[in-house]
N, C-alpha and C positions, 0 to 999 in steps of 0.2 A: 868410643864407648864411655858412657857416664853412667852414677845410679840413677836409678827411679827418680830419687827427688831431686837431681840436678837438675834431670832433664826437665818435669814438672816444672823446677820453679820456674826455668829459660822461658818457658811456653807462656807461663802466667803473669810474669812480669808484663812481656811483652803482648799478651791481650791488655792488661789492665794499662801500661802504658797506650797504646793504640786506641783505648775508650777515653782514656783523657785527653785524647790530643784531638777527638772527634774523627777518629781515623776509620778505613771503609775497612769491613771485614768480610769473609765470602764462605761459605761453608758445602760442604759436597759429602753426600751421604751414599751409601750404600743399599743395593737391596740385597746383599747378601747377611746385614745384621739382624738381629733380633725386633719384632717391634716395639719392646720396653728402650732397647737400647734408639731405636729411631726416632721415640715419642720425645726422650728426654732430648738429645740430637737439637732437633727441633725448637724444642723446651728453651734450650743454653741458648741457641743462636737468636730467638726472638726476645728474650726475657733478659741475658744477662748481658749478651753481646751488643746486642739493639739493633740487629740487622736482620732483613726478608731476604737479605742473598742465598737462599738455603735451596738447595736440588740434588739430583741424582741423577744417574744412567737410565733415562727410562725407555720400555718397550712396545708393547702394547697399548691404543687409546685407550685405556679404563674411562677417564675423566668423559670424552663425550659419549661412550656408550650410558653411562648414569647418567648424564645428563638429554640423552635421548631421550632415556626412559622415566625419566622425569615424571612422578604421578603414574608410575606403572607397576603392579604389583606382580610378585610369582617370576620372573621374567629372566632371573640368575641363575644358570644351570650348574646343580651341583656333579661331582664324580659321580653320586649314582644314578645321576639322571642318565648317563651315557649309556648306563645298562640298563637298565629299566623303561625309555623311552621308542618310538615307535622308528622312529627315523630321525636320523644324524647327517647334519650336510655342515662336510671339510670346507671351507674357504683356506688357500694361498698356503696351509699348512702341510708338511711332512710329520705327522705326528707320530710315526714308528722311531724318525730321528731324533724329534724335537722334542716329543712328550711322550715318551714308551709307555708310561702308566697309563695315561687316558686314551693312549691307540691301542693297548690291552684290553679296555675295559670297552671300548665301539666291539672289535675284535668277537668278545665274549659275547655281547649283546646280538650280533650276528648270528653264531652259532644256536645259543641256546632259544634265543626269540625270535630270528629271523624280524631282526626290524630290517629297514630298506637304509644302504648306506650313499649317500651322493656327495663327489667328490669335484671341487672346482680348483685345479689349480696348476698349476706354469707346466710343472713336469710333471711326469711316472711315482708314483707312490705304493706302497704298498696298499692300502685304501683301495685301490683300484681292482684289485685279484676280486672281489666280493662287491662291488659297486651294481647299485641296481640302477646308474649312470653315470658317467666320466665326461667331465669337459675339460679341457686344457684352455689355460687362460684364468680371466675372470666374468667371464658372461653365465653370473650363475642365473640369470632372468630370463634363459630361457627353460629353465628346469621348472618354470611358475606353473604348469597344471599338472605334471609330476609331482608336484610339493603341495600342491591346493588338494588332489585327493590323497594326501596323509593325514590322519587325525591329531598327530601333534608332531611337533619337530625341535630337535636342538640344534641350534648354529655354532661351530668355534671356527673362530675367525684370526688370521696373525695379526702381525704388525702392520701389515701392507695396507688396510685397512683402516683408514684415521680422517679425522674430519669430515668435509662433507662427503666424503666416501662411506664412511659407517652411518653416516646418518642417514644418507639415500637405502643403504642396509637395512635399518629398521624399519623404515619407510616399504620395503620391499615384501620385507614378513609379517609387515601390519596387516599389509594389502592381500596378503594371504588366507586372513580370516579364520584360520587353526590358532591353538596355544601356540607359541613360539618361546623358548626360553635360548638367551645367550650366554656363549662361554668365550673371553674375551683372552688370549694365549698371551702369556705375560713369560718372557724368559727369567731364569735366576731362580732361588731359593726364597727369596722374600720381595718380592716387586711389588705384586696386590700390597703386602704389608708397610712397605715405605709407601705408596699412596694413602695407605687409609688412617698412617700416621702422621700424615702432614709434611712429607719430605719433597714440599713442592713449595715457588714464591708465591703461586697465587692461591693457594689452600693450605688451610688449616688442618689435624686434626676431624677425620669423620666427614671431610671435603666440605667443610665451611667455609665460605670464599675468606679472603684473608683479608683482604680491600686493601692490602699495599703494596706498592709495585717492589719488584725486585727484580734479579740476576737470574737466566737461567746457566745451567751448567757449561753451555760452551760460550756464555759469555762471561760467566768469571775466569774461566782460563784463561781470556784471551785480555781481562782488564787489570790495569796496573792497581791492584789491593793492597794494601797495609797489612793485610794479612788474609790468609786463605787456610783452610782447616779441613782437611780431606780424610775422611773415615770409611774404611773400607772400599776405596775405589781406585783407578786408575787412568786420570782423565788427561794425563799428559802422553798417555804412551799414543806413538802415530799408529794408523794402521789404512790400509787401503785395499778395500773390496772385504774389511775383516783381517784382513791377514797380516800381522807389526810388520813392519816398516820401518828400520830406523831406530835409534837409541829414544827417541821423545820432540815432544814442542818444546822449546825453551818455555819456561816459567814467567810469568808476568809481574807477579806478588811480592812484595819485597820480603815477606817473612811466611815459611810454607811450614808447615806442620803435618806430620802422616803418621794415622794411625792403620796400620793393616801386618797381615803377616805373612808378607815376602818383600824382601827388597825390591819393590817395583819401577816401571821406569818414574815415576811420578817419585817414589819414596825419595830415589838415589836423590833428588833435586833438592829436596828439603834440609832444610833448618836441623829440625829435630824430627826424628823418626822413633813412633811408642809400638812398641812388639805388640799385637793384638792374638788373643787367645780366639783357634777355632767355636766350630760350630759344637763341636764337640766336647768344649771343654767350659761352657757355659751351662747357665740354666736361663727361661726363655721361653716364648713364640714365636711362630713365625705363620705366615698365610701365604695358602696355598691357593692355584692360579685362578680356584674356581671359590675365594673368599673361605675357605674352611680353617679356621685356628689350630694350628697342630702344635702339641709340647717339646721342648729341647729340655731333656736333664743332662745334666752334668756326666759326663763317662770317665773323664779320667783329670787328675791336680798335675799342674807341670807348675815346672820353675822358671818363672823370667816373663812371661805373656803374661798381662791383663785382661781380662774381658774390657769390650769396649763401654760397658758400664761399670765397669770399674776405675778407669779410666778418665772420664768425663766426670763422674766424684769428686775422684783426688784432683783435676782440676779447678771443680766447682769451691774445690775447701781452699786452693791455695790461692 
């Protein structure tokens, strides 16, 4: 245990020595922070650091479904849409497990509207009890003249869904000829929001391509860095099938830095470890899975934690 500004100056010498040596630096973001705190994130690694190594844990394809939709307007299904709309078709998701709130709100939309709900996916769901069709698997094209006479329809789709998999997807609802709007199932508290701040190598900020190459996330773990800077995540811990495995990967980096708040397997490996203040104990944004901006006030002052913009400040200054 050190103060605040030991620990600070340890970190800042050794960035600022690693920039004069022309040394590689790698940075790994979180989507459980803030997107003030993502944007600057971001901000530090391409502006002060000099480096596109910058990513995160991500979930969901967001990047090709906007990029499907490319020139398509209306087409982003909001949380009210779920209730509000005629019919809802499940792709690959357990949304009672994975997302209570928007399997509440199909749920609601059932009852009170009687839309039609159709459900494609591996196993048994709840979805299924009230299903105006159930398919196990992924063959949701044979559901096509079931879905053609609905006058509109919402799609949420998981993760399983990526590349030219979701694009053959769009492709499928295009051919439909009804409104179609998508909701693309992003795990975590801020995922949409570290995308739409730029916590990728090849996007920017508002998903402006970046034009420069860089590192994704399991390949700065895996490359020997001058330095690596890890904010709210845990990418050394092992796991198989999900489930940990094991104390960790051995680290790569010669100089590891973690800001988060628990001793994680990733922390225990580091250099310097900065306590990071919950979600709780910030002020903030964050976006929610279906793109909506929701507020973080401040609930309670503690002693010893940072926010992680607070943090990346007192770095900034030192």
């Amino acid at each position: 245990e050190v103060s605040w500004s030991r620990a600070l100056e340890a970190v800042a010498q050794k960035f600022t020595q690693t920039l004069a040596e022309g040394g590689t630096f790698g940075v790994i973001g979180s989507n459980h922070t803030t997107n003030e705190e993502n944007f600057y994130l971001q901000k530090f690694a391409r502006q002060v650091l000099k480096t596109n190594h910058i990513d995160h844990h991500r979930t969901g394809d967001m990047v090709t479904l906007l990029d499907a939709l490319s020139g398509k307007t209306a087409k982003l299904a909001t949380v009210a849409d779920l209730y509000e709309r005629k019919a809802i078709l499940v792709l690959g998701a357990d949304l009672a497990l994975e997302h209570p709130m928007l399997s509440y709100q199909v749920r609601a939309n059932y009852r009170h509207h009687q839309a039609h709900i159709y459900v494609v996916t591996p196993q048994a769901v709840r979805e299924d009890k009230y299903a105006a069709a159930v398919v196990r698997g992924r063959a949701y094209e044979s559901l096509r003249d079931k879905l053609q006479a609905e006058p509109e329809l919402v799609i949420l789709f998981d993760d399983t869904y990526k590349g030219d998999d979701l694009r053959a997807l769009v492709d499928f609802a295009e051919s439909l000829a009804i409104p179609v709007k998508f909701l693309c199932l992003l795990d975590y508290a801020n995922s949409r929001g570290a995308l739409d701040m730029g916590l990728t190598p090849e996007l920017l900020p508002g998903y402006e391509p970046s034009g420069q190459p860089g590192m994704h996330l399991g390949e700065m773990v895996g490359a020997p860095l001058n330095a690596l800077w890890v904010v709210g995540a845990n990418p050394l811990k092992q796991s198989r099938d999900g489930v940990p495995s094991g104390p960790g990967a051995p680290r790569k980096a010669d100089f590891l830095v973690v800001q988060d708040m628990f001793l994680t397997e990733t922390a225990q490996q580091a250099d310097v470890v900065l306590p990071a203040a919950s979600a709780y104990e910030k002020n903030g944004t964050v976006t929610n899975t279906s793109g909506e901006v929701q507020r973080l006030t401040r609930a309670i002052n503690t002693m010893g934690a940072k926010t992680d913009l607070e943090i990346m400040g007192f770095l900034a200054r030192e």
